[in-house]
C-alpha positions in Angstrom: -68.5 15.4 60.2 -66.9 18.2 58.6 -68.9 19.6 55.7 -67.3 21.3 52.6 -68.3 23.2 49.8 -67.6 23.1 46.1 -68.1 21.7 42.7 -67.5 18.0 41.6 -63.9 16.9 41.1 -62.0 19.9 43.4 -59.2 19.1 44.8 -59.3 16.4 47.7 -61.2 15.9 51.1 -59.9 16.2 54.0 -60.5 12.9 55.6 -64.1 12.6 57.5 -65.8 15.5 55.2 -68.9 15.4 53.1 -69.3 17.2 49.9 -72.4 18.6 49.6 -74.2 21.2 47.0 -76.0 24.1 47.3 -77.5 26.4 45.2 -77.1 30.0 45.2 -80.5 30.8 47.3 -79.1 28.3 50.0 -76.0 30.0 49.8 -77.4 33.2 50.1 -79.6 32.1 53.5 -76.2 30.5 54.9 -74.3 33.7 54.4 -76.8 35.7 56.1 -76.6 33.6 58.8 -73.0 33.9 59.0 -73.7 37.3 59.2 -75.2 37.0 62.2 -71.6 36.5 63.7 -72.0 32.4 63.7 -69.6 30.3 61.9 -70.0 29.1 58.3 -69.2 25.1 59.3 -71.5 25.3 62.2 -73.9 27.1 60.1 -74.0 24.8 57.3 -74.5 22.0 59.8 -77.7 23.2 61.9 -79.1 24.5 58.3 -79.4 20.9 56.9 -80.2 19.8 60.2 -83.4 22.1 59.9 -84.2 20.8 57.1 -82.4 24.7 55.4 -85.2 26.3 57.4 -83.2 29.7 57.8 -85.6 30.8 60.8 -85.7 28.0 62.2 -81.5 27.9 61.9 -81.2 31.5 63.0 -83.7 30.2 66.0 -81.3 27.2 67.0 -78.2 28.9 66.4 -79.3 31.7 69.3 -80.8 29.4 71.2 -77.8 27.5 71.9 -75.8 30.5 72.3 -77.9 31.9 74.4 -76.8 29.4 77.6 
């Protein structure tokens, strides 16, 4: 699924995305990530999948872009 950003009641989804909130720490560990040259969908994605364990995120992301 597609994931998107924002604040209740902006604007429509595209169809198949999810809504989801973050605060402004998890924002701050996903744009550090993105940092690392990754992109922000696929980073937002393997950061809830670790349960927004940013080593652990940073760890996958390389790992799988490693091969």
């Amino acid at each position: 699924p597609e994931y998107m950003e924002g604040v209740e009641g902006e604007g429509e989804l595209p169809e198949g995305a999810t809504r989801i909130q973050i605060t402004q720490e998890e924002n701050e560990a996903i744009n550090r990530l993105c940092e690392l040259g990754f992109e922000r969908d696929l980073v937002i994605q393997v950061y809830f999948a670790c349960d927004k364990n940013e080593e652990m995120t940073a760890n996958l992301l390389f790992s799988d872009h490693a091969e």
